[in-house]
N, C-alpha and C positions, 0 to 999 in steps of 0.2 A: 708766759714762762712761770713755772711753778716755785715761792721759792723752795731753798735748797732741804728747809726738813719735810717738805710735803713732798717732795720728788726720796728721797728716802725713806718714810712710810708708804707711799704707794708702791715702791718697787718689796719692802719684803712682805707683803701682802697676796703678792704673787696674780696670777691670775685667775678671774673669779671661774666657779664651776661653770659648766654646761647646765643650760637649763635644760630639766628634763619633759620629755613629751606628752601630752596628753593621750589619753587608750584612742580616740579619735585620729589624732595627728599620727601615731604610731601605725594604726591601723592603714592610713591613708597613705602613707611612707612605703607602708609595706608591699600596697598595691599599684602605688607609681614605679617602685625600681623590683616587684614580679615584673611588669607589663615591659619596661626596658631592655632586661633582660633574657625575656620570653623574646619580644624582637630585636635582641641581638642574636640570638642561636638561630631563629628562622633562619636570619640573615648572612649568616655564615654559614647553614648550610646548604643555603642557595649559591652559594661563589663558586667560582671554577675548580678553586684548588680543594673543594670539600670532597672527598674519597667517598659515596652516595652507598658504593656498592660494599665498602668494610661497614660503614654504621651499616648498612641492612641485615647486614651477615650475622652482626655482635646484638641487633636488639629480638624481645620474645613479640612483639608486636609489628612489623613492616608497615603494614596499610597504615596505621594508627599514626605512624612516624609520619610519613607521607601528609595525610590528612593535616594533621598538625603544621610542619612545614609550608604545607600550601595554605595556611590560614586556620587552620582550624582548632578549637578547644585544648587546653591540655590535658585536664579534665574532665573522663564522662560523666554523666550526668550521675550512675551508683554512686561514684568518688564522691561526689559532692554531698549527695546524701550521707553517705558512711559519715564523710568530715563534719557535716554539720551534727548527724547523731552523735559523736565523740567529741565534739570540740564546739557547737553551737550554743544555744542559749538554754538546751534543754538538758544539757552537759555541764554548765553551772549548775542549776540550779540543783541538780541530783550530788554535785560535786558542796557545797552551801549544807546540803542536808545530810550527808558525810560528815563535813566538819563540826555540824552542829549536836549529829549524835557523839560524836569521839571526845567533845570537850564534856558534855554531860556525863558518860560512862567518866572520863578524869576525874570529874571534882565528886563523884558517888564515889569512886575509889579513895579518894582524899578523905574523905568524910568517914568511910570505914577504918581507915587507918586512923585518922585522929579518933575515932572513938573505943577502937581495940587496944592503943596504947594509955588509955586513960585509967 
């Protein structure tokens, strides 16, 4: 038992933050509860009470549906490309050398104003 002024500094202290994830951990988070997720929808639209023939009606793709459903990708293989040319490793780096021109055009604009107000 704690005495009683240690039991009242740790209560207004509150409770400590959440640690936060690492890009790896996040990453990995991200692809355990996709994967979950993905077979929970198979899975409910394999049940009896899942209406087969309204989704087919409502989506621009049928077979793709199907596919999917019975196992397959959810992602073709373009998608994947597209997503990795906008969002992969080479979408950094082009995204790094944006950032790196726009702070140099700032501080040459900085530098012109500090020298035209002098």
């Amino acid at each position: 038992v704690l005495p009683p002024c240690r039991r009242v500094q740790s209560s207004r202290l509150g409770p400590s933050p959440p640690r936060l994830l690492t890009e790896e951990e996040y990453r990995l988070q991200g692809e355990e509860e996709t994967h979950k997720a993905l077979e929970e929808l198979r899975s409910l639209c394999r049940s009896p009470d899942f209406s087969a023939w309204t989704a087919v009606s409502r989506i621009q793709s049928p077979k793709r549906f199907a596919e999917f459903v019975g196992g397959a990708s959810h992602v073709t293989p373009d998608e994947v490309s597209v997503h990795e040319r906008e969002f992969g490793l080479d979408s950094l780096f082009i995204d790094e050398q944006l950032f790196e021109e726009e702070e140099e055009e700032e501080e040459e604009e900085e530098e012109e104003m500090g020298s035209s107000s002098s």
